[in-house]
N, C-alpha and C positions, 0 to 999 in steps of 0.2 A: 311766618311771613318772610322769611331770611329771605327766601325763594325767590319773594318777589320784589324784594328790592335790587338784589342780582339782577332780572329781569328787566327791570327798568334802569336801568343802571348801562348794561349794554344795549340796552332798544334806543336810549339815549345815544350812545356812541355808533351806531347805527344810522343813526338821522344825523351824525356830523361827520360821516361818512360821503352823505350827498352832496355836500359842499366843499370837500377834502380834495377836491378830482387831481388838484395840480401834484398834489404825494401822492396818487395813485398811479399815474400815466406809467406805463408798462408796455403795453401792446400797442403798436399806432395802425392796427386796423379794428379795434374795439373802441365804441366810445365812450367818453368819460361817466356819462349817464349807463351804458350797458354794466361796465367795472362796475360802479358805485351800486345799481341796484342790487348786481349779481353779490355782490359783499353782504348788502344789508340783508337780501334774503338766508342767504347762508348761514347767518348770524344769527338769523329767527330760528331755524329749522333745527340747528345746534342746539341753542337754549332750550327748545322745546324738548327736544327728545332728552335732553342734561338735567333740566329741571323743573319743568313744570306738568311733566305727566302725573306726579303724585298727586298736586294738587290740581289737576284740568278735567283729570279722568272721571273723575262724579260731577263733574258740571257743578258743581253747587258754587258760586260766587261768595255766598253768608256765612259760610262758618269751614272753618280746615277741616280739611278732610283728614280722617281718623288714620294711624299707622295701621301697615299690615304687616304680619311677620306671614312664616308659615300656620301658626295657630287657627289666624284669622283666615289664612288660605281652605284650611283642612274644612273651616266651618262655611264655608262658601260652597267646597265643592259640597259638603253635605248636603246644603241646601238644593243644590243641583240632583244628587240623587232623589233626596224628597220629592222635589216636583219633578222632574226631568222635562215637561211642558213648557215650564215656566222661563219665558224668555227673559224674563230683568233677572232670573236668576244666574243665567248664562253670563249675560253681559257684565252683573258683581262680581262673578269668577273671574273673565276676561281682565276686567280693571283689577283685581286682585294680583292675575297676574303680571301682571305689566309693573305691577308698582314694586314686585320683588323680581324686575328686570330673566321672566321666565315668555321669554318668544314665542316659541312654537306652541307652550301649551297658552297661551293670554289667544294666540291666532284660533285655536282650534275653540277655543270656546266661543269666540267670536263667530267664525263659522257657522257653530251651531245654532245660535242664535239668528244666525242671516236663516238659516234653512226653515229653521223654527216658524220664521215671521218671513218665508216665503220672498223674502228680497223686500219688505216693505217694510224695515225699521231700518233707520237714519244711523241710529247710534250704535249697533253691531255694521253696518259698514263703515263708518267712520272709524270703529274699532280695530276693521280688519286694516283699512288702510295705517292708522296711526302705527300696528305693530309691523305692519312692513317698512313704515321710516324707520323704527327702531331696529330692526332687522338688520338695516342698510345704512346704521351709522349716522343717524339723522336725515341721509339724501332722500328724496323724493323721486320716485318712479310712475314710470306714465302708467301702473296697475292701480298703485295708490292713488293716484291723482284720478282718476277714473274713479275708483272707489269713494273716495271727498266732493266727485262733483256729484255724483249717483244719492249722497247724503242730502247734501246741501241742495237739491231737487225735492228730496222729499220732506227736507226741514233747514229751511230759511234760516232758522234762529239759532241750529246745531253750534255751537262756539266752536267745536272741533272742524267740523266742515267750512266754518268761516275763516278759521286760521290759517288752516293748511292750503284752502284753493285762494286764498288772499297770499299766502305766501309764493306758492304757486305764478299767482297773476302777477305780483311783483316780481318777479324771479325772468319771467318773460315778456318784461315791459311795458305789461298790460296796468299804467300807473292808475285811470278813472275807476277800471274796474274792481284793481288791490285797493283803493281808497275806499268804495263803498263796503266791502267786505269787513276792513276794518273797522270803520265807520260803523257798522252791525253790528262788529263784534263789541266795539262799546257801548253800544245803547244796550247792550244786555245791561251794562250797571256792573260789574268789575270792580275790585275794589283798588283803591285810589293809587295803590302803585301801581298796576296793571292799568289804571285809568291816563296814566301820567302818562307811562310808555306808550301808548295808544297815541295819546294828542304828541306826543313828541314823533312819532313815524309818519301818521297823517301830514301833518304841517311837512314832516320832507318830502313827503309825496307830491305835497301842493307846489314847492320849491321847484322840484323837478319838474312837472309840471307847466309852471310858469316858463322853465329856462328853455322847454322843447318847442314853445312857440315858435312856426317859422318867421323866420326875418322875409318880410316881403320883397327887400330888395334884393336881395340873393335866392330868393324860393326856385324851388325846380320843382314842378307837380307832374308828378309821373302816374302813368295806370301801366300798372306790369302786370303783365300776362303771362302764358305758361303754353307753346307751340301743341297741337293736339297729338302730334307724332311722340312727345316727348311723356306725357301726362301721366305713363304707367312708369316712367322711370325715378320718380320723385321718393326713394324711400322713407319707413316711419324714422322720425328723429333727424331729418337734414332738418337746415337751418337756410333761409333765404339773407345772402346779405345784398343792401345795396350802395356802391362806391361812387363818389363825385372824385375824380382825379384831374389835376393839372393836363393839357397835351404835352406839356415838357416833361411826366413824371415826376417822381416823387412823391411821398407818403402820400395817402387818402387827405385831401380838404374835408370831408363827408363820407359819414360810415351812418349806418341803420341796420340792424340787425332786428330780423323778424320770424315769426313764423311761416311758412311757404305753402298760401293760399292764393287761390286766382282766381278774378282780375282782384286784384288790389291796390288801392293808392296810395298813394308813397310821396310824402313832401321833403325834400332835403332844403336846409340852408345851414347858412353860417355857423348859426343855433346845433347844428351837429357835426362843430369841427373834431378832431382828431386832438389836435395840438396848438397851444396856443401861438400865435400869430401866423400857422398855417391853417385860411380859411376861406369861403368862397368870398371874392370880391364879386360888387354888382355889375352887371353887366358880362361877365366874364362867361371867355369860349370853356368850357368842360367836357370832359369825357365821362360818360357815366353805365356803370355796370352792374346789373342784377344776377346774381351769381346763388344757383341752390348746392349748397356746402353738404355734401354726402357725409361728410364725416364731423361736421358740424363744427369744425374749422376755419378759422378765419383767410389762414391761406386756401391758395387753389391746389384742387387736389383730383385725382383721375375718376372721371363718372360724373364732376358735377356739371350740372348744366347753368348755361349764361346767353346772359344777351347782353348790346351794349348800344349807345347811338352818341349822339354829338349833342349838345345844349349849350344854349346862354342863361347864364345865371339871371333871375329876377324877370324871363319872361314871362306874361302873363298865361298862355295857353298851356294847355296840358299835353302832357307828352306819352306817347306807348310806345311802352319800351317792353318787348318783345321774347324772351328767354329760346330761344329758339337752336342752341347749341348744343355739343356735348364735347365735355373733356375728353378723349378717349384717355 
């Protein structure tokens, strides 16, 4: 259980990551909440892939899971030749291999298993996605991640498919929806260091959460859209950001960093300053910019597309705000 007190130990330091912002500030067109999640989730996806595939990868919560050498390997594949049908047989291979850190072949049996069960078993896709995090160094790929949501479609209660598209969802902001995933993941019943770490990430969740509430007296409610001329130029992986700037310039008062869907509403205030004591005052004239980041960059870069209009901070009507440019 060493594992899992490590575990919990940094899922801990993870959740005081969320409230850390003022040692984080580094970039003053990211905000402190974007840093702060992007850390914690990274922190998740590390660990996972560092230490808890030995004990995640048979699912069983009750009891540790038994070591594998190659011995135990040889007798796994055997069993795979016995039945070669037999899909859980696959997938004991798969986690066999994963747990003595063998990639490609832990992927192919996982494969097999997908093929075997015709695309309708949760846990050889989960599987294939898990060995392409490890593949890829812990990072998360939009194969895998397609793969974990594909799982977690056909099994709610997959723990694997609830980690990784929880980790995922926090990774991109998406804090309600990382909260119930984990939230899932704990009603499985987890044991008590895994439990610990769970209620210590949730509560940050809730934290941040709380802190993105807009301030109604500085709110700007925007509906951003996306010009129809421009629709085919949105590549996969930009990023939409949206800036509240001074008309005198200098840094972003207000940054949001989102996924780049349309129409979309978008609330800035205060609640998403940059840097402390630069932030929207009420009332206040602002400039504000919806910007799709081709290379998924915070600066401007050649290709992406924007729009921009004039606002007062904390009026009440909503605003469309238009994307209707291109960088050339």
């Amino acid at each position: 259980m060493t594992a899992f007190v490590i575990w919990a130990a940094v899922c801990a330091a993870a959740a005081a990551l969320f409230v850390a912002g003022p040692m984080l500030r580094s970039a003053a067109s990211a905000t402190r909440g974007d840093r702060l999640l992007g850390a914690g989730a990274g922190i998740l996806v590390v660990l996972a892939t560092a230490l808890l595939y030995a004990h995640w990868s048979n699912w069983s919560w009750r009891s540790s899971a038994p070591g594998v050498d190659s011995d135990n390997v040889t007798s796994l594949l055997a069993a795979t030749q016995d039945k070669p049908e037999d899909v859980q047989a696959w997938l004991n291979l798969g986690r066999g291999y994963l747990r003595i850190t063998q990639w490609p072949l832990a992927r192919r049996s996982f494969e097999h298993a997908d093929r075997l069960s015709k695309g309708g078993n949760a846990a050889a896709l989960a599987g294939i996605g898990e060995t392409i995090v490890f593949e890829n160094s812990g990072r998360n790929t939009p194969e895998a991640e397609t793969l974990f949501e594909r799982a977690f479609a056909l099994d709610p209660h997959s723990p694997q498919a609830l980690f990784y598209t929880g980790v995922s969802l926090l990774n991109g902001g998406k804090l309600p929806e990382a909260r119930a995933r984990f939230s899932a993941l704990r009603d499985l019943g987890p044991p008590p260091q895994v439990m610990d770490a769970l209620d210590k990430q949730i509560a940050a969740i809730d934290v941040e959460i709380a802190r993105r509430k807009p301030d109604p007296a500085t709110a700007i409610r925007l509906l951003v859209t996306l010009a129809a001329p421009l629709q085919d130029k949105v590549p996969t992986g930009a990023t939409l950001f949206v800036f509240v700037r001074s008309p005198q310039g200098g840094p972003p008062l207000a940054v949001k960093r989102l996924a780049p869907g349309f129409p979309q509403q978008v609330d800035l205030s205060a609640a998403d300053s940059v840097m402390a004591g630069n932030r929207i005052s009420p009332g206040q004239h602002v400039q504000v910019m919806a910007r799709i980041s081709v290379s998924g960059a915070p600066t401007a870069g050649r290709g992406d597309l924007y729009g921009e209009l004039n606002a007062v901070a904390g009026a009440a009507a909503q605003r469309k705000l238009t994307i209707n440019q291109l960088n050339p």
